[in-house]
C-alpha positions as CSV (number, residue, x, y, z in Angstrom):
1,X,0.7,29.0,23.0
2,X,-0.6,30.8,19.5
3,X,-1.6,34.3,21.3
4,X,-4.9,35.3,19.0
5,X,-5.9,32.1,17.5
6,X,-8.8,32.4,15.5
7,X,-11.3,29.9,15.9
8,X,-12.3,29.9,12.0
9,X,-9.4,29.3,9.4
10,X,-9.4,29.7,5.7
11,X,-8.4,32.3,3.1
12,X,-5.0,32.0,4.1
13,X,-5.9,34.2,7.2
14,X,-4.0,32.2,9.6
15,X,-0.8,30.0,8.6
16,X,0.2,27.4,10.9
17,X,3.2,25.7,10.5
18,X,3.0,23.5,13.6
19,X,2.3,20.1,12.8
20,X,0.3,18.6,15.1
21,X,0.9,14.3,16.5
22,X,-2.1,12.1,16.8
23,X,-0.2,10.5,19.4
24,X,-2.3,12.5,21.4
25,X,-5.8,10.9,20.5
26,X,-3.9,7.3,20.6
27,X,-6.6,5.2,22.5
28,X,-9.3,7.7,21.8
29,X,-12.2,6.9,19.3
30,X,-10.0,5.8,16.2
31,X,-12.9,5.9,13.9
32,X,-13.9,9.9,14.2
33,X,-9.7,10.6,14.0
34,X,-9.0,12.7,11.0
35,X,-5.5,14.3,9.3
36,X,-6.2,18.0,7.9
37,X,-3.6,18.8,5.4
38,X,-3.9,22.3,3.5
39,X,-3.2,22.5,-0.1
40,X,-0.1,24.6,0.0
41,X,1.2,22.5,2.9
42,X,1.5,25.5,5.5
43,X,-1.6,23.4,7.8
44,X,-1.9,19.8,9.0
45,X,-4.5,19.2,12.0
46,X,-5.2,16.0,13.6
47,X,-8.0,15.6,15.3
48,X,-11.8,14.1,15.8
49,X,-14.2,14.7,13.3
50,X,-17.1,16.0,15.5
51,X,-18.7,17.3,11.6
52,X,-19.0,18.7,8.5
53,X,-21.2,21.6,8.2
54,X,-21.8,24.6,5.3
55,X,-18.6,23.5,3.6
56,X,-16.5,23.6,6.8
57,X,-14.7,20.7,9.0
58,X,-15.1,21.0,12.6
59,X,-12.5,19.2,13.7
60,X,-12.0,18.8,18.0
61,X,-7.7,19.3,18.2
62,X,-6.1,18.7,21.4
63,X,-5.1,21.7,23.0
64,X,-7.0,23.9,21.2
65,X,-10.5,22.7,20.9
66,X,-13.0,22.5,18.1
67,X,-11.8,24.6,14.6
68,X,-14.0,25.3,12.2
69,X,-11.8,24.4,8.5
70,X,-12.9,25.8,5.6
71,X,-13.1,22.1,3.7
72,X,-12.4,24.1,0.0
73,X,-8.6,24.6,1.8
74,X,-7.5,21.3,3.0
75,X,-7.7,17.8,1.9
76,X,-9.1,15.4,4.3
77,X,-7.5,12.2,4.9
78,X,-8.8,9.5,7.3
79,X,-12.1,6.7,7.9
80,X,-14.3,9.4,9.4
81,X,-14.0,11.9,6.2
82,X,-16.9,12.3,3.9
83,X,-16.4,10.8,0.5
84,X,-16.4,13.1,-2.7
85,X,-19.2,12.1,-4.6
């Protein structure tokens, strides 16, 4: 469906304007689900929150598996998402 997809996004290397429905993790474990929204608006992810690691989300999306966000890009909106501190 997105040809090439990287599997690492940040830098404004990839833009994807697709937003993506968490209708699809509906019944799934509600407490890991997460809403990726970039600054700029040109990226919004939902998905589970499998962790955060060196500064990056990695974040399992239906369809196109785990993606590795850089968390400097996007702000991270949902129970699973570390608190700023």
């Amino acid at each position: 469906m997105f040809g090439n997809l990287s599997r690492k996004i940040g830098a404004g290397v990839i833009v994807l304007s697709t937003a993506f429905s968490g209708a699809a993790y509906a019944g799934s474990d509600n407490a890991r689900n997460i809403t990726l929204e970039s600054y700029d608006g040109t990226l919004f992810l939902v998905g589970q929150l499998d962790e955060v690691k060196n500064g990056y989300y990695l974040i399992d999306v239906e369809g196109l598996g785990v993606l590795s966000v850089d968390a400097a890009k996007v702000v991270c909106n949902g129970n699973a998402c570390p608190t700023k501190g």
